[in-house]
GUKOLLO-611494 format. One record per atom (N, C-alpha, C): residue in three letters; atom name; x, y, z. Coordinates in steps of 0.2 Angstrom, whole numbers. Last residue first. Layout:
> rest_atom_xx_yy_zz
> Ala_CA_X_Y_Z
...
END
This chain:
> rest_atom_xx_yy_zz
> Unk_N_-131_-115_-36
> Unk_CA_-127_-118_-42
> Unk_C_-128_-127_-37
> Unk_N_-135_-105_-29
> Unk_CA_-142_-111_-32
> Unk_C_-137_-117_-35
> Unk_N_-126_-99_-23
> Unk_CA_-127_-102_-18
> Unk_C_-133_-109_-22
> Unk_N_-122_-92_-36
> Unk_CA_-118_-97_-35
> Unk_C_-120_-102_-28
> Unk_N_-134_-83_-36
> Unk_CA_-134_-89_-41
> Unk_C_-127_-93_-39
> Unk_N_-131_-78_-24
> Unk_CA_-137_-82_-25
> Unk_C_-136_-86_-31
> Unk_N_-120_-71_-26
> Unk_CA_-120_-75_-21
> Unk_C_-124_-79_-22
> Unk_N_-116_-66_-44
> Unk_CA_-118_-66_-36
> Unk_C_-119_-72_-31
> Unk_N_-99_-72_-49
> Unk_CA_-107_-70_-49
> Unk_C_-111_-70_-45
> Unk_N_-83_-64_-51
> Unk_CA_-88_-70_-49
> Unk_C_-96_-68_-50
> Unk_N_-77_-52_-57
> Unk_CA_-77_-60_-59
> Unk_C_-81_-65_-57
> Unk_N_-78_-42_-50
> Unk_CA_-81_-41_-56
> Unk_C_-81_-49_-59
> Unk_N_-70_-45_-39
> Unk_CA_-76_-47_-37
> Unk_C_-80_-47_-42
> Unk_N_-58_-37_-46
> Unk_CA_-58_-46_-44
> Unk_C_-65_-47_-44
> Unk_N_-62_-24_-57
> Unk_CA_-61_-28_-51
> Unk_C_-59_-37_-51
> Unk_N_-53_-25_-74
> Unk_CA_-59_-25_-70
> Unk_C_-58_-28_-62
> Unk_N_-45_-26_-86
> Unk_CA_-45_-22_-82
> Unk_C_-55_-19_-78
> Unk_N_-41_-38_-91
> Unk_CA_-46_-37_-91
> Unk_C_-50_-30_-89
> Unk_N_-29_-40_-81
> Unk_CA_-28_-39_-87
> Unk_C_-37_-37_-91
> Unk_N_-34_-41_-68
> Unk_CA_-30_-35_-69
> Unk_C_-29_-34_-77
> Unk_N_-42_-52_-69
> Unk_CA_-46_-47_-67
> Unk_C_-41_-39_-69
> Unk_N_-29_-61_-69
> Unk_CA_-36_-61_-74
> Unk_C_-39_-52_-76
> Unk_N_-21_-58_-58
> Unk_CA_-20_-59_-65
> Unk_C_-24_-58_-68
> Unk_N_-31_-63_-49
> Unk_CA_-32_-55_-49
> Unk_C_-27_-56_-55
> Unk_N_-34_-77_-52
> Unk_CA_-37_-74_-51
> Unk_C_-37_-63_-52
> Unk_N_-21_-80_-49
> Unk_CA_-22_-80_-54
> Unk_C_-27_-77_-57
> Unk_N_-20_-79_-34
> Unk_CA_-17_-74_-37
> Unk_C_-18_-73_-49
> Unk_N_-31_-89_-31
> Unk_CA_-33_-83_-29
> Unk_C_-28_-79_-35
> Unk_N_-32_-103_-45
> Unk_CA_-27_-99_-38
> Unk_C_-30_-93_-40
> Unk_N_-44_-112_-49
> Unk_CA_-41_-106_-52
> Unk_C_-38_-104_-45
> Unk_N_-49_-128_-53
> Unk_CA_-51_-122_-47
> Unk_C_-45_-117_-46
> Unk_N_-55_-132_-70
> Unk_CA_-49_-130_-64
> Unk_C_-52_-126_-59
> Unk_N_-68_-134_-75
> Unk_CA_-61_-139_-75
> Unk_C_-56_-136_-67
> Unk_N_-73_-121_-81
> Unk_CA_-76_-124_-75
> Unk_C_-71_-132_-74
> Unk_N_-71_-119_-93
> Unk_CA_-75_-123_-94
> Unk_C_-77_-126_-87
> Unk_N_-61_-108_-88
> Unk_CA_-67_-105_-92
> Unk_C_-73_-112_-92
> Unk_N_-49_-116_-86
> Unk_CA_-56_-111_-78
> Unk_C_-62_-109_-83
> Unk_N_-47_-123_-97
> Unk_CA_-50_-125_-92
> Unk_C_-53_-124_-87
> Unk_N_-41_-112_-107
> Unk_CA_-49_-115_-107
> Unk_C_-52_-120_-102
> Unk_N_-31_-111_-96
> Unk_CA_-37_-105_-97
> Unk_C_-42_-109_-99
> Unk_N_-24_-123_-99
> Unk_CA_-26_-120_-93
> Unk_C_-32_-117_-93
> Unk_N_-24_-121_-114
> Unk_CA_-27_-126_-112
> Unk_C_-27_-126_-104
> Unk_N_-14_-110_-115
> Unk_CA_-21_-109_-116
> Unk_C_-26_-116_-114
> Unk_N_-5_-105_-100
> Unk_CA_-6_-109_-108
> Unk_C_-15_-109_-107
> Unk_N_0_-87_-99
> Unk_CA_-3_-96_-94
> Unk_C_-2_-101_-103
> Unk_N_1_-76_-98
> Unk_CA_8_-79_-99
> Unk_C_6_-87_-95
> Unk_N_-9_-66_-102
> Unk_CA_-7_-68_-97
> Unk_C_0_-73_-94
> Unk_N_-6_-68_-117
> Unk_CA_-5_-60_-113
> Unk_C_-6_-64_-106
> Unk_N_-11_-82_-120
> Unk_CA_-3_-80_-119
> Unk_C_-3_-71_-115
> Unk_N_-23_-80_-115
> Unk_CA_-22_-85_-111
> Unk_C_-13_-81_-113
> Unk_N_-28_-71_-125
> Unk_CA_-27_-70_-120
> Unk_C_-24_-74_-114
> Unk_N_-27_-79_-137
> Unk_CA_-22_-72_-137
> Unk_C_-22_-71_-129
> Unk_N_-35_-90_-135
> Unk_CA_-28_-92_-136
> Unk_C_-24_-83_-134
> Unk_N_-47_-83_-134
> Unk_CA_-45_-86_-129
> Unk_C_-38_-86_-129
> Unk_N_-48_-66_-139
> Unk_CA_-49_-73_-139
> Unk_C_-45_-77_-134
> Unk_N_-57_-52_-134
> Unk_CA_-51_-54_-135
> Unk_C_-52_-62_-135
> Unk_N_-67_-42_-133
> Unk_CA_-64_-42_-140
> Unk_C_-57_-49_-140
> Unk_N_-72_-41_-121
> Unk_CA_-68_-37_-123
> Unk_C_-63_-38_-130
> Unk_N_-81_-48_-121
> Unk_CA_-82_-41_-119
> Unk_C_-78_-37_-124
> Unk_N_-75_-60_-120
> Unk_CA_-76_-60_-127
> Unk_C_-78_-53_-125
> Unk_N_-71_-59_-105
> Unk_CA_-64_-58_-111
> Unk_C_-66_-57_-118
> Unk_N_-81_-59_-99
> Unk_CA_-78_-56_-99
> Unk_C_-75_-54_-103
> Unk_N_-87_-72_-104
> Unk_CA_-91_-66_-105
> Unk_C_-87_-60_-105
> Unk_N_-77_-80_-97
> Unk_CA_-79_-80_-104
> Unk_C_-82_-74_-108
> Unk_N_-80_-78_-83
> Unk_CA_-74_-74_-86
> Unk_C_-74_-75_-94
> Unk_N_-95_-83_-83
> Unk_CA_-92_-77_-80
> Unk_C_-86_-73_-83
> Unk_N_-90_-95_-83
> Unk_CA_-95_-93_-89
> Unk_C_-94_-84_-89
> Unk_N_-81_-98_-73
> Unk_CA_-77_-99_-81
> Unk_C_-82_-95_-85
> Unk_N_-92_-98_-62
> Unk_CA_-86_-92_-62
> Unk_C_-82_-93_-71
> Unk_N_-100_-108_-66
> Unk_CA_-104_-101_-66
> Unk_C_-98_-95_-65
> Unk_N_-91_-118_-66
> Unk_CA_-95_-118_-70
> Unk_C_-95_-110_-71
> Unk_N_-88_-116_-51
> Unk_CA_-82_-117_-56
> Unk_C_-86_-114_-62
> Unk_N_-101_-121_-47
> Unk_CA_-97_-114_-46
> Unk_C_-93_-113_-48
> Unk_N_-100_-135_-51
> Unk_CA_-106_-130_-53
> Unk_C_-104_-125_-51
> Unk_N_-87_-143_-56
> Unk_CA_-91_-139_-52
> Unk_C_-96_-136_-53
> Unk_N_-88_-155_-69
> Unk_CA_-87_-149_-67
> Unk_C_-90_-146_-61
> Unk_N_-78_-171_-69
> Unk_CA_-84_-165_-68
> Unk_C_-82_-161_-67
> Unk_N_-65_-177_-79
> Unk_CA_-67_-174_-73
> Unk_C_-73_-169_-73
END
């Protein structure tokens, strides 16, 4: 399945995020209590991520929600 090009630009976005902060994919997908082949799939832009999973994310990461997406213009050029 293709990837969105918004999906894309938000997975590369929380990528960034989690290696920020030292943490790996597999550790973090179980601290969140997802499977990791889920998580790799919002990161690669695959899945279109539920809002509540979403602030899951952004809570564990301890970062706003809107810290998660990237601006308007690169995701309006996507």
């Amino acid at each position: 399945m293709p990837s969105h090009p918004q999906l894309l630009l938000v997975g590369q976005r929380l990528r960034e995020l989690r290696e920020g902060h030292g943490l790996s994919q597999e550790n973090f997908a179980l601290e969140l209590g997802l499977a990791r082949s889920y998580y790799g799939g919002v990161e690669r832009g695959l899945r279109n991520v539920s809002v509540l999973n979403l602030i899951r994310i952004a809570d564990a990461l301890n970062v706003e929600v809107g810290e998660i997406f990237p601006n308007v213009k690169e995701l309006r050029a996507a």
